[in-house]
C-alpha positions as CSV (number, residue, x, y, z in Angstrom):
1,X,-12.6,-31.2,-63.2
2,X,-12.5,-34.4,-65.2
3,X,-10.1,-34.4,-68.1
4,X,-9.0,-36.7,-70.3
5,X,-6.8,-36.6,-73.4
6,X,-8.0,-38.5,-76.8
7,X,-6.6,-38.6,-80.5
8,X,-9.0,-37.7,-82.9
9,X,-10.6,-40.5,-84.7
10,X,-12.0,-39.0,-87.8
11,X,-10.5,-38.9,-91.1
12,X,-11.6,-35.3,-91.8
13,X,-10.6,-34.0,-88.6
14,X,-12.8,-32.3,-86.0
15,X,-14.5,-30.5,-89.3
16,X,-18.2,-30.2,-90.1
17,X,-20.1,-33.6,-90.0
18,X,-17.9,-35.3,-87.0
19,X,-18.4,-31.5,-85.0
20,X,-22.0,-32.2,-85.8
21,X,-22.5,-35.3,-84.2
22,X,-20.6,-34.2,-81.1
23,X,-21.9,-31.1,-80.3
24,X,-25.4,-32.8,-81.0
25,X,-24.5,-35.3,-78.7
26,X,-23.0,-32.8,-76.2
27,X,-26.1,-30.6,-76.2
28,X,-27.9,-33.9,-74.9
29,X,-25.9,-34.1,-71.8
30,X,-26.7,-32.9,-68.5
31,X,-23.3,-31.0,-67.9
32,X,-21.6,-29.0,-69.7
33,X,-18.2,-30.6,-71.9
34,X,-15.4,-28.5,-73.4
35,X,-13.2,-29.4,-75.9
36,X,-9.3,-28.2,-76.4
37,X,-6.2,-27.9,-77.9
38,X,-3.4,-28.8,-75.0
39,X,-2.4,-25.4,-73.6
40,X,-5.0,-23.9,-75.6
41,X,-8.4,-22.6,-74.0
42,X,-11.2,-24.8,-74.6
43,X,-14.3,-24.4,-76.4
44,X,-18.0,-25.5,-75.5
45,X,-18.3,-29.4,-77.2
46,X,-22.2,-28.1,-77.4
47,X,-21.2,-26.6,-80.7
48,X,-20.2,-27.1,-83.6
49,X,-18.6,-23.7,-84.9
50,X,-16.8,-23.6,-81.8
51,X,-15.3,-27.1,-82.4
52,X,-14.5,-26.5,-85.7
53,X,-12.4,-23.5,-84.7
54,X,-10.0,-25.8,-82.9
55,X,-8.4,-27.2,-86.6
56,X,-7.9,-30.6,-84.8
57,X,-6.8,-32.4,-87.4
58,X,-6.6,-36.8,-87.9
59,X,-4.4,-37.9,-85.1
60,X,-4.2,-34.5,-83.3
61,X,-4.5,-35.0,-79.4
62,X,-7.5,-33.2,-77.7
63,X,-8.7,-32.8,-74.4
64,X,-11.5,-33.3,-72.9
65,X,-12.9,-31.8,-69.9
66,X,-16.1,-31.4,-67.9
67,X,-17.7,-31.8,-64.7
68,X,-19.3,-35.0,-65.1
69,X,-16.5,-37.9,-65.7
70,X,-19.3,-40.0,-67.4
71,X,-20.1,-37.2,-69.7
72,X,-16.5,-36.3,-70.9
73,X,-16.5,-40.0,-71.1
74,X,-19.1,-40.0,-73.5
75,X,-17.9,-37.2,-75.6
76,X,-13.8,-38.6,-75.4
77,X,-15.8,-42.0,-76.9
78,X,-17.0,-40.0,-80.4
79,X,-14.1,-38.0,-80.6
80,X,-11.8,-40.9,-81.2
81,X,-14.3,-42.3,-83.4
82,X,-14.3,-42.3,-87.4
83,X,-17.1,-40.5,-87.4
84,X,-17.3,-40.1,-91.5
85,X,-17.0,-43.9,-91.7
């Protein structure tokens, strides 16, 4: 399974508005893409409640895993984004 480890981008955190856009963007796919706290189980990047339940703060280190490299590729891209910019 593809992983891949990214620092979060957004200045907020992995809150409401950047777990918004990813899990919107996630839902879009045609795999499915989990999101994680190393060593911690991961949760479906499909939503947002789920993603917000991770308390990945600025700068915190996620990973990213899924079946499909080009999709975790895709989600790892807006994760390290500012996505409240």
């Amino acid at each position: 399974m593809p992983t891949t480890t990214v620092t979060v981008g957004s200045t907020v955190g992995l809150h409401a508005r950047p777990a918004a856009i990813i899990s919107e963007a996630a839902s879009e796919l045609d795999s499915e893409v989990f999101i994680g706290m190393p060593g911690a189980e991961p949760v479906d990047a499909g939503s947002s409640l789920m993603i917000m339940t991770l308390g990945a703060g600025h700068g915190d280190s996620v990973e990213i895993s899924g079946d499909n490299e080009a999709d975790v590729a895709t989600i790892a891209e807006l994760v390290a984004k500012d996505l409240d910019a």
